[in-house]
C-alpha positions as CSV (number, residue, x, y, z in Angstrom):
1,X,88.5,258.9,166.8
2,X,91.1,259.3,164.1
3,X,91.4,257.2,161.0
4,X,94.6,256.2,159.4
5,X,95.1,256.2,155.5
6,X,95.5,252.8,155.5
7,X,92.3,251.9,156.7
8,X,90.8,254.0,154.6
9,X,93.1,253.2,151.6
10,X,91.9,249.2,152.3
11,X,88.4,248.5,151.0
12,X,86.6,246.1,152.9
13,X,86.5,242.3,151.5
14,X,83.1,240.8,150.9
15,X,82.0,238.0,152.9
16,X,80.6,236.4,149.9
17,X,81.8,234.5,147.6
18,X,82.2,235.7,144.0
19,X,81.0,232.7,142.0
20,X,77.0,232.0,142.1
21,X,76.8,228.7,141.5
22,X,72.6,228.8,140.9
23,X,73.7,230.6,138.1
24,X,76.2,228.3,136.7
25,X,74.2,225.2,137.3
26,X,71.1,226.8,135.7
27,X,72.6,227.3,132.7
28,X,74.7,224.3,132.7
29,X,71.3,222.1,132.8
30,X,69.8,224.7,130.1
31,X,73.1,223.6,127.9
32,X,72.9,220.0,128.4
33,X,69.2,219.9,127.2
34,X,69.4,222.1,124.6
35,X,72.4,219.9,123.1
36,X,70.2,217.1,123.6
37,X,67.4,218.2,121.8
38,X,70.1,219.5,118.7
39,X,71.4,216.1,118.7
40,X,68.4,214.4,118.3
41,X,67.3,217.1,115.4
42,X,70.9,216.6,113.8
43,X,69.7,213.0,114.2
44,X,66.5,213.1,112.3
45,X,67.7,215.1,109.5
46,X,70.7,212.9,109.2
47,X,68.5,209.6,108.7
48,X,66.3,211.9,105.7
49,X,69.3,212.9,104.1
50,X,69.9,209.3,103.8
51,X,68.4,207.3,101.4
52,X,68.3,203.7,100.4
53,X,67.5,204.4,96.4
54,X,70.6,204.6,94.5
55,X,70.9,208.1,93.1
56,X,68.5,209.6,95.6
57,X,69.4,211.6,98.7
58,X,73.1,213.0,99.7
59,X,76.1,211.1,99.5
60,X,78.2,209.6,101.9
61,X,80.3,212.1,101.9
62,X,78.1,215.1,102.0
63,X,76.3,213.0,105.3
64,X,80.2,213.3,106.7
65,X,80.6,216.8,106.7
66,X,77.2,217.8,107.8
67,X,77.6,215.7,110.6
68,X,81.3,217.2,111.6
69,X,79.2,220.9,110.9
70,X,76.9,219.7,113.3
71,X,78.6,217.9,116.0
72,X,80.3,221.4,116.2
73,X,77.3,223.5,116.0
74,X,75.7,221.8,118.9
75,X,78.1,222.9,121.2
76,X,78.2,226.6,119.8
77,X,74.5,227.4,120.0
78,X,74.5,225.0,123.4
79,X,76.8,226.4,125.3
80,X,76.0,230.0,124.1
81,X,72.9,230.1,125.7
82,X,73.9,228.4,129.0
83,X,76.5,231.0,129.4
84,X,74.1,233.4,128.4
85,X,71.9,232.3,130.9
86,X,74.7,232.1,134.2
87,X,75.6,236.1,132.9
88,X,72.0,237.4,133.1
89,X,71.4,234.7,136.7
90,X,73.9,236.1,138.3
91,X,73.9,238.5,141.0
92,X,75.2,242.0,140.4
93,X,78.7,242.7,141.6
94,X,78.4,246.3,143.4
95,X,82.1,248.1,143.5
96,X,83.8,246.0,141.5
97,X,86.2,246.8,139.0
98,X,85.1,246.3,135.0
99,X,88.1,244.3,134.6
100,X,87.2,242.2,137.4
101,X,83.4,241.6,136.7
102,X,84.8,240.7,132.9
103,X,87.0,237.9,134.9
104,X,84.5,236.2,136.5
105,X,81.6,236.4,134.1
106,X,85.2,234.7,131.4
107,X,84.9,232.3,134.9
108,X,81.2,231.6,135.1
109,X,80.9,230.8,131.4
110,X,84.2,228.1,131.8
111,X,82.3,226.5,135.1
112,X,79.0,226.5,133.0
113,X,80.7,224.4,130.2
114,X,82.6,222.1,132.5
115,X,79.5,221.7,134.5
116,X,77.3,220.9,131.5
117,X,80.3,219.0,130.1
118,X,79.9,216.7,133.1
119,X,76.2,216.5,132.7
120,X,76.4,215.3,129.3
121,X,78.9,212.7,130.0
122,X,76.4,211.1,132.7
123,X,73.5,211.4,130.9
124,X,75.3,209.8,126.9
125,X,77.5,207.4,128.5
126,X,74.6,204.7,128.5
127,X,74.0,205.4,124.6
128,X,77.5,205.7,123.4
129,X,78.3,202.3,125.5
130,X,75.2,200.9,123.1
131,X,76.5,202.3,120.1
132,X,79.7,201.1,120.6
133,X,78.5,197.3,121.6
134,X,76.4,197.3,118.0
135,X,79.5,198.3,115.9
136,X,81.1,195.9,117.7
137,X,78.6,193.4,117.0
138,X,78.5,194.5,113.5
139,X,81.9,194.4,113.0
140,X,82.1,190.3,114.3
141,X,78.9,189.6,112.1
142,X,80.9,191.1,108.5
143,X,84.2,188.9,109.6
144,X,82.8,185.8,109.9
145,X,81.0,186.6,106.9
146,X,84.2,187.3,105.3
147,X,85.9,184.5,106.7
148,X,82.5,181.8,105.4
149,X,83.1,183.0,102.3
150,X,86.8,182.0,101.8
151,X,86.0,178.3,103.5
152,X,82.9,178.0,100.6
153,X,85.3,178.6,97.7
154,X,86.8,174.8,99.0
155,X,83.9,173.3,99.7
156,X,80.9,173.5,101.6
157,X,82.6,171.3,104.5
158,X,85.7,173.6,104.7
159,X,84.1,175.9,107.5
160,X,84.0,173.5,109.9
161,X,87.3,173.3,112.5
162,X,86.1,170.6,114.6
163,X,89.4,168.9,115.4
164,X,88.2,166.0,117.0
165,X,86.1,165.1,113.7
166,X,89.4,165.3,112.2
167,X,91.7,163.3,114.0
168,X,88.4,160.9,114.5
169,X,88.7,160.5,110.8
170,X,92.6,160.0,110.8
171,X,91.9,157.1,113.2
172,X,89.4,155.3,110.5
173,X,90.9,156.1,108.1
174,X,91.4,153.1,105.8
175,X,94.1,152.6,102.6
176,X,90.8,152.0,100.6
177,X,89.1,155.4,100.3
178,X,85.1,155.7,100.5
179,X,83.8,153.8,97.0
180,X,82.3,155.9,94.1
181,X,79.1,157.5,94.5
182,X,79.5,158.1,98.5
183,X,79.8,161.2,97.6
184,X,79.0,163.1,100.6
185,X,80.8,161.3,102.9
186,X,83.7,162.0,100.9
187,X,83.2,165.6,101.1
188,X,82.4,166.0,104.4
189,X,85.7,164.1,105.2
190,X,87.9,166.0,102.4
191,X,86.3,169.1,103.9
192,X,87.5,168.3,107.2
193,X,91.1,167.8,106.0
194,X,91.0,170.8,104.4
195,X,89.7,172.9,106.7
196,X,92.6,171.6,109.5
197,X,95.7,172.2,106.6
198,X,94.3,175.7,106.0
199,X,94.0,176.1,109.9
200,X,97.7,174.8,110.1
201,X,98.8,176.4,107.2
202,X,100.1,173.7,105.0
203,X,98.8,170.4,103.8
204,X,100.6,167.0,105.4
205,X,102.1,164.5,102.6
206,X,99.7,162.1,104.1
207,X,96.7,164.1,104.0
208,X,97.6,165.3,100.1
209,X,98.1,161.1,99.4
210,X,94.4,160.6,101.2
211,X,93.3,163.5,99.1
212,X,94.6,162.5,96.0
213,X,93.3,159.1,96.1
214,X,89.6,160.2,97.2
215,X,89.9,162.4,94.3
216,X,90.8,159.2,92.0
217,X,88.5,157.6,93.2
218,X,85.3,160.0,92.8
219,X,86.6,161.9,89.9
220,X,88.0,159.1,87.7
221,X,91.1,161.6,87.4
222,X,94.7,160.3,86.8
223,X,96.5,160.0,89.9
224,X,98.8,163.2,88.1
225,X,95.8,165.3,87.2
226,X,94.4,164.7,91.1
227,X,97.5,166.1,92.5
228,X,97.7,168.9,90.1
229,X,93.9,169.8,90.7
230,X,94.4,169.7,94.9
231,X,97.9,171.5,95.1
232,X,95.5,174.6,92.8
233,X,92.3,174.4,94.9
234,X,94.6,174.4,98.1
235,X,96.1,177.8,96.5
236,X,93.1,179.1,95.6
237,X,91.6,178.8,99.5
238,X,94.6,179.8,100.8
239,X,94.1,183.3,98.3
240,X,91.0,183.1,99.5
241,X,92.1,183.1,103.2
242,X,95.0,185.9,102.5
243,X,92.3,187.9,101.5
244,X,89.6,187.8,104.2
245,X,92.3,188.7,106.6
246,X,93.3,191.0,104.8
247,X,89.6,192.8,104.1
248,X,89.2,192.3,107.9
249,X,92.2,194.2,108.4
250,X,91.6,196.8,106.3
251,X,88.1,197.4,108.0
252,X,90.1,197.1,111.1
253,X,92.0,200.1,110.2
254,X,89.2,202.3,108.3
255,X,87.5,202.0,112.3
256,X,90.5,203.1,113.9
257,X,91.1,206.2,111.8
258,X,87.3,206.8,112.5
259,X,87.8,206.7,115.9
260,X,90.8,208.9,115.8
261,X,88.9,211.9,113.7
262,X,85.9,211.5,115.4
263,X,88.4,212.2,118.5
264,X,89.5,214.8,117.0
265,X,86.6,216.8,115.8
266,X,84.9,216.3,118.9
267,X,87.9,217.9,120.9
268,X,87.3,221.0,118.3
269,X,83.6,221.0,119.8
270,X,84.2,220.9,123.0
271,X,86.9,223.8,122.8
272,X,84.0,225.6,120.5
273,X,81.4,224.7,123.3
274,X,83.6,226.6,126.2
275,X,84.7,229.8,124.4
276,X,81.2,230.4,123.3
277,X,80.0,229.7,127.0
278,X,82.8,232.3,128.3
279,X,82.2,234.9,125.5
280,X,78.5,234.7,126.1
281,X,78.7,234.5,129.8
282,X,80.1,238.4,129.3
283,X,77.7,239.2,127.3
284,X,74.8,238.6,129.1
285,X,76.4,239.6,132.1
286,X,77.2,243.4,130.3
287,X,73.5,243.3,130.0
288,X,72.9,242.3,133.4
289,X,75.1,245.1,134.7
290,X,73.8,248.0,132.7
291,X,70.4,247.4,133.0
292,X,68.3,250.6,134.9
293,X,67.7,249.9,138.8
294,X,64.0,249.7,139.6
């Protein structure tokens, strides 16, 4: 029986496919774990260089950029040996061209660093979801600090917004202000007031009259000098204010050019993590390939 040219010209197409995906999910688990165990490493190293002595232990700065060196070494020296590992696991591709075999072990390392990509993402989302809750957290805790700090250059009372205190006191509130020597009533009511004009954003002609005679009357201050002295502690807390807002914005924005570098640099590793997967995915499978039969 005669054979034509183009059957014999046509090589016949394997059955099987040409990605092993043992391989590639063997070394995307050996990746995953070995970036695990760098990151807890880069972790404890990270908590000796840091010391609570002044003058003792590496700066802030010199912390930063060991940690960007890091969070880019982990997935170097990951990644390298899970694509290591999927070029060496692999089975051996028998009449295949070079260029071909160089193709797929490119394509093995990729699937080994998307794979393990995936595997990290599962196993850090709980911790990173933590993390992010306790800078949140923190973040709250140093604002209201900020913010009790600007209310106790007024008074001690000026923190408290209760509303219904307030217009509670409007609706007692006599022509005769609290005699000399209740001091703390007077305070806590003063307080009140203003706390509600810094709320508002002005003081109200009547409150500034209640004020002022309050002021009289527990200060033995001219009616002049008690106006004078409220209009400067009302500028004062109203600095005060300006510039709690404005240290909580400026920690607003220090977070969010955090977030965006730290975005950024962990885009760089991940681009790091799959070319060395793909180059050492070649490697090991060169090795693989030109190993003696037994």
């Amino acid at each position: 029986m005669a054979i034509s040219d183009d059957a014999i010209a046509s090589p016949v197409e394997s059955s099987q496919s040409a990605v092993s995906w043992a391989a590639i999910i063997a070394g995307a688990a050996a990746a995953t774990v070995f970036s695990l165990v760098l990151i807890v490493v880069g972790a404890g190293i990270g908590l000796v260089s840091v010391s609570p002595w002044s003058n003792s232990g590496a700066s802030g700065t010199t912390v930063g950029i060991l940690a960007i060196l890091w969070s880019i070494a982990i997935p170097l020296f990951a990644y390298a040996v899970g694509g290591y590992l999927a070029g060496r696991l692999r089975t051996q591709w028998v009449g295949v061209h070079t260029d071909e075999v160089y193709f797929r072990d490119t394509a093995h390392g990729l699937l080994v660093w998307a794979v393990g990509s995936l595997f990290s993402a599962c196993l850090l989302a709980s911790i990173l979801s933590s993390a992010a809750n306790g800078v949140v957290q923190a973040g709250a805790t140093l604002a209201g600090a900020a913010v009790n700090a600007a209310g106790s250059a007024v008074g001690g009372a000026v923190g408290s917004r209760d509303l219904n205190s307030y217009f509670t006191d409007m609706l007692f509130r006599s022509q005769k202000p609290p005699p000399q020597g209740n001091d703390d009533a007077a305070r806590a009511e003063v307080g009140r007031i203003v706390a509600r004009s810094l709320a508002a954003g002005q003081l109200t002609d009547d409150d500034k009259s209640y004020i002022a005679q309050v002021t009289v009357r527990q200060t033995g201050l001219s009616e002049g000098d008690a106006t004078k002295r409220i209009d400067d502690v009302m500028t004062k807390a109203k600095d005060a204010a300006q510039q709690a807002a404005d240290k909580s914005k400026a920690a607003a924005d220090v977070a969010r050019k955090a977030g965006v570098y730290a975005a950024l640099w962990a885009f760089v590793g991940l681009l790091v993590g799959g070319l060395s997967a793909c180059y050492m995915a070649t490697v090991g499978g060169r090795i693989r390939d030109d190993l003696p039969a037994v």
